[in-house]
C-alpha positions in Angstrom: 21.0 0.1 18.0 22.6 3.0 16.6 25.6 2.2 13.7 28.1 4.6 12.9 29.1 4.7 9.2 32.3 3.0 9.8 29.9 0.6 11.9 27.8 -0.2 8.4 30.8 -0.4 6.6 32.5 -3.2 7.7 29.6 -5.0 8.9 28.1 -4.7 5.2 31.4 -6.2 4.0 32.3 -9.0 6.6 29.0 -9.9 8.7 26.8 -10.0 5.1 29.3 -10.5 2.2 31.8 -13.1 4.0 28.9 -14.7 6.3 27.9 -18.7 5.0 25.2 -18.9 7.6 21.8 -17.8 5.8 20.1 -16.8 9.1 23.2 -14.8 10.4 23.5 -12.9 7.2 19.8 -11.8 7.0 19.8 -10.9 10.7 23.5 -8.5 9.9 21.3 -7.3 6.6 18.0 -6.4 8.4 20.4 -4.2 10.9 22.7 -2.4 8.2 20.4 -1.8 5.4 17.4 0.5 4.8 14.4 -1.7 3.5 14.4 -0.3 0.4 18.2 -0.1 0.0 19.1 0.2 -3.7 22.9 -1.9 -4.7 25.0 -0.5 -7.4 27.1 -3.3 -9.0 28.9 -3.3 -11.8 26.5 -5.5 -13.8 23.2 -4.7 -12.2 21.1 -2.6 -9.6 19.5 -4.4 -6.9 16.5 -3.3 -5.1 15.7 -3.5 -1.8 16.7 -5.9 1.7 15.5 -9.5 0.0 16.9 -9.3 -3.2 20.4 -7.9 -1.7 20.3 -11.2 0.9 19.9 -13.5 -2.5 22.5 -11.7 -4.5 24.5 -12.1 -1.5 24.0 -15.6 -0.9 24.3 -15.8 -4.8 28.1 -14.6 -4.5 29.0 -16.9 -1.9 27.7 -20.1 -3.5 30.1 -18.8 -6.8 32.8 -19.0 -5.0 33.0 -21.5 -1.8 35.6 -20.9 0.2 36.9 -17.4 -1.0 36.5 -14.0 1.8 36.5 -10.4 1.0 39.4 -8.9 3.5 39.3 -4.8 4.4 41.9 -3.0 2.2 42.7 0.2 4.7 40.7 1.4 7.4 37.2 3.1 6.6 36.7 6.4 5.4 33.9 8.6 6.5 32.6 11.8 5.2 29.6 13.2 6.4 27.0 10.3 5.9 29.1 8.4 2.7 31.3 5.4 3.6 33.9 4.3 1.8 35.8 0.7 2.8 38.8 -0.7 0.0 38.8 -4.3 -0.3 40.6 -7.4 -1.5 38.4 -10.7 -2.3 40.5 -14.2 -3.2 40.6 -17.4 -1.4 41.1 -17.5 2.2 44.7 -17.0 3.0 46.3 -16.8 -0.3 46.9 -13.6 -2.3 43.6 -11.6 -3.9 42.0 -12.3 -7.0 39.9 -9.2 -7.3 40.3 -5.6 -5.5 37.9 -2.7 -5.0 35.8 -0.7 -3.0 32.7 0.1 -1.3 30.8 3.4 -1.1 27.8 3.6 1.1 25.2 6.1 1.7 23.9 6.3 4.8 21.3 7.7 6.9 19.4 6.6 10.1 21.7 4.3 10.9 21.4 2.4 7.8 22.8 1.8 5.0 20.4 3.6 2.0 22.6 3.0 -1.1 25.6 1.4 -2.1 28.0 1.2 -5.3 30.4 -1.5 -5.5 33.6 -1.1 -7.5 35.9 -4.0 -8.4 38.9 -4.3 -10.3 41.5 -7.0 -11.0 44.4 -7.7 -7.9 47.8 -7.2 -9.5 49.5 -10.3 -10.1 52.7 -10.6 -8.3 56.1 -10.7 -10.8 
């Protein structure tokens, strides 16, 4: 199967990120990442498919009940990805904004830095 970068970029946000089912999620992470995909967050690097699937599953079980929601539609250049996002609980306003940016090549995802930021509170 042959992914666009758009493709990668909303399937790395809402069929791994947003998806409870453990078996669903590896499946969408086998198909969007490189094996040796490396994760920029803002508090760590993770290495490779297996240790992004626990850190996934990881940030899930921290918040039950909460979705990440695309901000915009994706932005390609070349092979980089870029997808804006807002993450709260599931129909009520966001708790946390920020980005994606994805490397890709293949078809795959190969790196990819995760930005986040505080929603603005509405006044």
């Amino acid at each position: 199967m042959t992914s666009t970068v758009a493709d990668l970029m909303r399937r790395n946000l809402l069929d791994v990120f947003n998806e409870p089912d453990a078996g669903r999620r590896n499946a969408a992470i086998a198909e969007t990442y490189a094996e040796d995909v490396v994760w920029h967050e803002p508090d760590r690097v993770v290495h490779g498919r297996e240790a992004l699937s626990v850190r996934a599953a990881e940030l899930l079980a921290e918040q039950p009940g909460w979705v990440f929601r695309p901000e915009g539609p994706v932005s390609v250049t070349d092979d980089l990805g870029h997808l804006g996002w807002v993450y709260g609980p599931a129909g009520e306003p966001p708790v946390a904004t920020g980005m994606d940016i994805a490397h890709c090549r293949d078809g795959v995802i190969v790196d990819l830095y995760t930005l986040v930021s505080e929603a603005p509170r509405p006044s």
